[in-house]
N, C-alpha and C positions, 0 to 999 in steps of 0.2 A: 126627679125633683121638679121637673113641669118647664124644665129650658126646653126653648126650639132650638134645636140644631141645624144647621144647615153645614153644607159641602159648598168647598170653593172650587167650577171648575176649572181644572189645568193646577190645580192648588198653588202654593206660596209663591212658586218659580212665575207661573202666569198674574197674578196679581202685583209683583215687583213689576213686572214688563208693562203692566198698568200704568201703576204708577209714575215712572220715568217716563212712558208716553205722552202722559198727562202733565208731566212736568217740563217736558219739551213744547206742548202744543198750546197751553193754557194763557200762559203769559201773555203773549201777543195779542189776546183778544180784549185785552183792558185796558182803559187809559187812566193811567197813574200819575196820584199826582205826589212827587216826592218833598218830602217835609224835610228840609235842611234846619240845620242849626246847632250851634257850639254843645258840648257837652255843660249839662244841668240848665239848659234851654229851657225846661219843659216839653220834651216833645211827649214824650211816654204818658205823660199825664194830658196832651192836647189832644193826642191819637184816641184817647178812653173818654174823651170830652164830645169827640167829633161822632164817636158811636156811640153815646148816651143820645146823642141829636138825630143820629138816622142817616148819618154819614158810611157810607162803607166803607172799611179800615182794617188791612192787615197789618197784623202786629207781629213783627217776625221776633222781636224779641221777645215777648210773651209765649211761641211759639216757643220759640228756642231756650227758654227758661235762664237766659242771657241777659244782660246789659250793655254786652257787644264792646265792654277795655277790657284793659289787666285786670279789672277791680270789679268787673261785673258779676258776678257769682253772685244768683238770687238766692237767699240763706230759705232752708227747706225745700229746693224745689232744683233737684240735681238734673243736669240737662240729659233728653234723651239719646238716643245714639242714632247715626246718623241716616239713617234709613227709617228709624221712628219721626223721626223731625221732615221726613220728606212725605212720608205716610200723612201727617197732620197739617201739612203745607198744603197737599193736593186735596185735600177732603176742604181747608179752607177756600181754596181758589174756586172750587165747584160749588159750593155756597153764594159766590158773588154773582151778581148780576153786570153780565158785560155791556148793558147799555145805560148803567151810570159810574161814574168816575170813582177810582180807588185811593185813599188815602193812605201811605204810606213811606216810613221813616226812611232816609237814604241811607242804608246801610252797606258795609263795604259786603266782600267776598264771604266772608267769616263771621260769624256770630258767637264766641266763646269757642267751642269745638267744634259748630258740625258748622256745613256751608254750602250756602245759597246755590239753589241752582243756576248754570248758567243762564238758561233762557230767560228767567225771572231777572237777574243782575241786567241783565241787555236791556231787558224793555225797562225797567228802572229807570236807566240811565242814561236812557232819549227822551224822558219823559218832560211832563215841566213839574217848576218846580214854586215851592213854598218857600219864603224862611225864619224861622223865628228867632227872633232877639230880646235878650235878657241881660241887664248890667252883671257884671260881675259877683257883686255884693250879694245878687239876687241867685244866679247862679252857686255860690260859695254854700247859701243857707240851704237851697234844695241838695247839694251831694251831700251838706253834715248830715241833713236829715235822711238821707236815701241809702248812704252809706256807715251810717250810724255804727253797724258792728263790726265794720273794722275799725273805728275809733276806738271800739269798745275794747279790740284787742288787738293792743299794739304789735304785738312777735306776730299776729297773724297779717296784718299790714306790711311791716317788715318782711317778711317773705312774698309778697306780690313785689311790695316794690324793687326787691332785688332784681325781679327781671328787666329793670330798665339800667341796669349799672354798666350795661354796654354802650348805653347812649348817654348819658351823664354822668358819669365817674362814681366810685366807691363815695368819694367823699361829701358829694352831693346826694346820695340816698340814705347817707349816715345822719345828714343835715334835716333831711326829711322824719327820718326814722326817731331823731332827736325828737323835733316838735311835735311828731305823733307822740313820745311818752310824756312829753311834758305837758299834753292836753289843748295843746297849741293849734287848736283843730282848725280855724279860720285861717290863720298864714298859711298853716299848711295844703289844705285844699286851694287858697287862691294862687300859691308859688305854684303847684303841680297842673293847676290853668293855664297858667300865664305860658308855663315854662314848655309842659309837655303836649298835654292835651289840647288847646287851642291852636299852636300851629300846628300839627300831626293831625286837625280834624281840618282846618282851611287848606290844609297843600292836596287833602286826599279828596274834598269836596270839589276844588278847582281841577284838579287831573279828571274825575270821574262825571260829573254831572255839567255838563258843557251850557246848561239851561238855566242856573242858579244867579248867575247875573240878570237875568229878563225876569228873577220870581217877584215876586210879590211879598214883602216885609210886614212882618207883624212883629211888635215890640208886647214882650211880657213885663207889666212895671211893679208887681206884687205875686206874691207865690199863694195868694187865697183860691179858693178853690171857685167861689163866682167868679174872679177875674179870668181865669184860664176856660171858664165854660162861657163866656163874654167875647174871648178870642176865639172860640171853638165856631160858634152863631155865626161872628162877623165872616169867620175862612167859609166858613161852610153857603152863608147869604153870597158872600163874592164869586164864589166857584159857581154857582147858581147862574148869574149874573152872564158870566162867561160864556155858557155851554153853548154848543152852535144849535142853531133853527132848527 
């Protein structure tokens, strides 16, 4: 039918030892710079803001077909398995150019199922750092709209959120589970801020990223799509600004 074929040699076994190679070796050659901030920040959408502008930016969640909470399952897009996701990480890192600065989200260990390489997590996590901020209100309207169908469907909400009944009681995810079916989507997303997600993203930001105190603050005050490619310009002119001689 007119495909080129080619032979891998040492086949699969030797291309796996590749790849973990490369995922041991690569990290270290780039300076990252990590993008902190609360869940419904904006970051996902400043990361795609900052590579429309010529920024380099790995997207591990895109990567990972993730959202990286209980709630992040990207609807059509079932994440690969875990040696596919390592496969796709190393083919990204070798893309990059190691003598300008990488953009990318601070992600913990885990991304939905599959999980970050060590060496990658390390150099992350010395890095310096960014951070963005977003009022609540502002935050509240990006998850209705990002997370849309699980609003759409309450029993399938309902069953994420039962995995958290060990850390907030039966009676508090019934409360939740409530104003999901009564449509009560605003209290509900901003209680599950306030309550879960906001401090379970600040305890894990301050334990991991020792740099986020010394970043640099950008406030998001509108979820329009010029405003977040306005803050994309401004990160991206300042990093600039930074770089050494």
């Amino acid at each position: 039918v007119g495909w080129r074929a080619v032979r891998l040699a040492g086949g699969y076994q030797a291309y796996r030892r590749a790849v973990v190679s490369d995922l041991e070796r690569l990290p270290s050659a780039f300076e990252f710079r990590a993008l902190c901030g609360r869940t419904g920040s904006g970051k996902s959408q400043l990361l795609r803001s900052l590579a429309e502008l010529g920024a380099q930016v790995l997207a591990l969640e895109a990567i990972a077909c993730h959202r990286g909470s209980v709630l992040g399952d990207v609807p059509g897009c079932p994440q690969p398995t875990q040696k596919m996701f390592e496969s796709r990480l190393r083919l990204r890192l070798r893309e990059l150019d190691p003598a300008r600065p990488v953009f990318v989200e601070a992600e913990s260990r885990k991304v939905g199922n599959v999980q970050v390489p060590g060496a990658l997590i390390a150099a992350m996590r010395v890095s310096s750092c960014v951070v963005l901020e977003a009022p609540t209100p502002i935050r509240t309207a990006m998850l209705i709209e990002h997370y849309a169908h699980f609003l759409r469907h309450p029993a399938l909400l309902a069953q994420r959120l039962d995995a958290l009944a060990g850390q907030y009681g039966r009676a508090t995810i019934e409360r939740w589970c409530q104003l999901a079916h009564c449509g009560r989507h605003a209290e509900l997303v901003t209680e599950l801020l306030t309550t879960h997600y906001d401090p379970a993203y600040d305890r894990s930001i301050a334990r991991n990223f020792a740099r986020v105190t010394a970043g640099a603050v950008y406030r998001l005050e509108t979820l329009s799509a010029s405003a977040i490619r306005a803050l994309a310009a401004q990160m991206l002119a300042d990093c600039v600004q930074v770089q050494p001689a």
